[in-house]
C-alpha positions in Angstrom: -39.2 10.9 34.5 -40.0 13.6 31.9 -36.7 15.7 33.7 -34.6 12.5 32.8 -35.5 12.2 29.2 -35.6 16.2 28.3 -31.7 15.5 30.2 -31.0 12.1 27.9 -32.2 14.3 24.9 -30.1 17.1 25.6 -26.8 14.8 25.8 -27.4 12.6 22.9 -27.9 15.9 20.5 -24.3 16.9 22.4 -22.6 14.3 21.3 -24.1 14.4 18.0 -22.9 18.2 18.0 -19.7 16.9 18.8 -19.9 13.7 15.9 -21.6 15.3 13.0 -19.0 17.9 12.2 -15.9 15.0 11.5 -18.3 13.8 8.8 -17.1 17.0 7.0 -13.2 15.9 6.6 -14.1 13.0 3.9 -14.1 14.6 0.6 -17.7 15.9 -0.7 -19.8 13.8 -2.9 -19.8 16.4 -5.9 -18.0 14.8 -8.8 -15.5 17.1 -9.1 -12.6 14.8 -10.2 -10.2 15.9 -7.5 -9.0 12.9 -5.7 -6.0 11.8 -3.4 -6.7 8.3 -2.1 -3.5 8.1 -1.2 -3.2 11.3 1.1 -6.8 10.0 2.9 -5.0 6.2 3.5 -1.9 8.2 4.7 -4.5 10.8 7.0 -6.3 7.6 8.6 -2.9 6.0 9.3 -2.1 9.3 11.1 -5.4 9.3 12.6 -4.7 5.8 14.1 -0.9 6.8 15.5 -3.4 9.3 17.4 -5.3 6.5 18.8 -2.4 4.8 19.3 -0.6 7.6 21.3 -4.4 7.8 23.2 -4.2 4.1 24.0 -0.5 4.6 25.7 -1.7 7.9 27.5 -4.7 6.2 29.3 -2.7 3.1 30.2 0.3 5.3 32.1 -3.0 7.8 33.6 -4.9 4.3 35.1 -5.3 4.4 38.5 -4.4 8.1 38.7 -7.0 9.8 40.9 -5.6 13.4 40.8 -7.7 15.6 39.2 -5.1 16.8 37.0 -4.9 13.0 35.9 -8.6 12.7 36.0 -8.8 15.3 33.2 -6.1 14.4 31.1 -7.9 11.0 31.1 -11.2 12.3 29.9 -9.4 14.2 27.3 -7.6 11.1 26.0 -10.7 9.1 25.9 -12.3 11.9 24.1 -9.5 12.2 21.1 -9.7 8.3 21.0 -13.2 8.6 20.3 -12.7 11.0 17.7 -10.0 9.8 15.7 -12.0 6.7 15.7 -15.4 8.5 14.3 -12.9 10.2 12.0 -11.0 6.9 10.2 -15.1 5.4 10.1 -16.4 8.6 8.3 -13.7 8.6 6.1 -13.9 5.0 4.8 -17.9 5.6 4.9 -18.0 9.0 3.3 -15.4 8.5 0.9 -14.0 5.3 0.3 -17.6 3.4 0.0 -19.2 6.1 -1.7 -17.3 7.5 -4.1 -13.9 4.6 -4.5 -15.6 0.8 -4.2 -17.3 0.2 -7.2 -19.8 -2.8 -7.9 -18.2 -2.8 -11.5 -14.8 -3.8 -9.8 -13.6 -7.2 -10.3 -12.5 -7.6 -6.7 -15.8 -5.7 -5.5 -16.4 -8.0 -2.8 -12.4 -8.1 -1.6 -12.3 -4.7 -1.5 -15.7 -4.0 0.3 -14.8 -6.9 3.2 -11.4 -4.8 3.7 -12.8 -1.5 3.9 -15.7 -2.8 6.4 -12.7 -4.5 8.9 -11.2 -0.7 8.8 -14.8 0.2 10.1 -14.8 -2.2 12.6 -11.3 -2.1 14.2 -11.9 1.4 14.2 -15.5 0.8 16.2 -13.4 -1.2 17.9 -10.2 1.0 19.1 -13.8 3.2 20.2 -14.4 0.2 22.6 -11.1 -0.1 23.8 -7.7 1.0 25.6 -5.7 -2.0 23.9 -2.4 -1.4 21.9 -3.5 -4.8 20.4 -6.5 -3.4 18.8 -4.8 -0.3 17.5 -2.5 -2.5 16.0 -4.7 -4.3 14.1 -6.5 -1.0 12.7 -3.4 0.2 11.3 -3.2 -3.2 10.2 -7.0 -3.1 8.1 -5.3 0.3 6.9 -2.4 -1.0 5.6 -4.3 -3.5 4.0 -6.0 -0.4 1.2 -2.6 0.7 0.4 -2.2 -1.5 -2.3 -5.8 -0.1 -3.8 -4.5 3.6 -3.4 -0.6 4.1 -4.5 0.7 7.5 -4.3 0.6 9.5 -7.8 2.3 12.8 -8.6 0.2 15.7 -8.3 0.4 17.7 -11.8 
């Protein structure tokens, strides 16, 4: 029993290992002034083509029981995950912290669509479905009104 929680422990601190660091591609918290909402909508719309390509990859590899196949599966999974973790730390780390305001007059519109971006993206975690993937890039879509692009100066 104590060998199967010592190997549970190990794991779970691997796959944090493996979690943790994506935190890091959401901007810092330091209030440096230096912002590109824009770019991070556009980078979690990229993130979710990713999953999107994923999704596709596992669905032609089902049923595959080469190895070659096998691995490729894994792989696919794996990036899904992490493009996934990636579009949630983003809206978490960024978006929530630093971009939705309680002084906002459309505070509460804007927090309800960046929490369905959280959870289609918990979602697309949970799933192989092209259905689901659209309706991430959907919830992303949906912030592109809040973050036009602006020159850079």
């Amino acid at each position: 029993m104590k060998h199967r929680k010592t190997v549970t422990t190990l794991f779970i601190l691997m796959a944090l290992a493996i979690v943790i660091p994506l935190s890091v591609w959401a901007h810092c918290q330091i209030p440096c002034g230096i912002y590109d909402d824009h770019a991070r909508v556009q980078s979690m719309l990229e993130d979710a083509a990713t999953i999107q390509k994923g999704v596709t990859e596992l669905n032609a590899l089902a049923g595959k029981t080469d190895v070659q196949s096998q691995n490729q599966f894994v792989r696919w999974v794996g990036n899904k995950e992490e493009y996934s973790q990636k579009i949630i730390a983003t809206i978490s780390d960024y978006f929530l912290t630093q971009r939705v305001k309680p002084s906002q007059e459309d505070y509460t519109e804007r927090l309800v669509k960046h929490h369905a971006v959280i959870l289609a993206a918990m979602k697309a975690k949970q799933t192989a479905d092209l259905e689901t993937v659209k309706a991430l890039k959907e919830s992303i879509q949906a912030l592109e009104a809040y973050y036009p692009e602006h020159k850079h100066e």
